[in-house]
N, C-alpha and C positions, 0 to 999 in steps of 0.2 A: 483360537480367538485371543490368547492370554499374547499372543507370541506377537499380534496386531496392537492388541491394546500396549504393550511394551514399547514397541515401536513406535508407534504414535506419541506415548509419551516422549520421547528422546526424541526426536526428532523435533516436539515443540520446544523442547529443555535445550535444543541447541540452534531454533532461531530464535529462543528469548536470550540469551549472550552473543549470539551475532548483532541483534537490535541492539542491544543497552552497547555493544563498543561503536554506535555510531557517534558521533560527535554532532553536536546539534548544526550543524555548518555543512555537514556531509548530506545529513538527511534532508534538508531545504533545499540543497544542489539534486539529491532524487528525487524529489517532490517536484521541483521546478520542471529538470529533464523530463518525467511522467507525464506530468498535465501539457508539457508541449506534444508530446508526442501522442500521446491521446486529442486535443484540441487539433493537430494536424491529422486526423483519419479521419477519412471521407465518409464510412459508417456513423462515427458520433457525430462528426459535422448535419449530413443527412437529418438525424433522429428526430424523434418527435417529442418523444420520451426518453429518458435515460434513469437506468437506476445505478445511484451510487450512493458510498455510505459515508459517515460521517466517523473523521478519522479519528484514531488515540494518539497519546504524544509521539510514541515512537513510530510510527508508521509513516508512509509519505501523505502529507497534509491535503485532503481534499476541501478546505474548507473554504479556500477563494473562490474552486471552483461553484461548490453549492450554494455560494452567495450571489452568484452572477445571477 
């Protein structure tokens, strides 16, 4: 268990320095490409419902979309 929870940790300890070397110009370019690409699938298109969450800074931005 110790040998999961280790890993786990480092594994979050190396996408939080992967996120913080985005440059804020990079992450709105994957935010943008994301939400097209998700808005272009025929399952979300379809839905009725959808769950999505409400992003942090560094993540790709869903917050255009949750305001539609």
């Amino acid at each position: 268990m110790k040998d999961k929870l280790f890993t786990k940790k480092a594994y979050r300890a190396d996408i939080r320095k992967i996120k913080a070397s985005y440059t804020p110009q990079k992450l709105h370019k994957f935010s943008e490409d994301v939400m097209e690409l998700l808005e272009q699938d025929p399952l979300f298109q379809s839905a009725h419902t959808i769950f999505i969450y409400h992003s942090m800074a560094d993540e790709v931005n869903t917050h255009d979309l949750l305001n539609t």
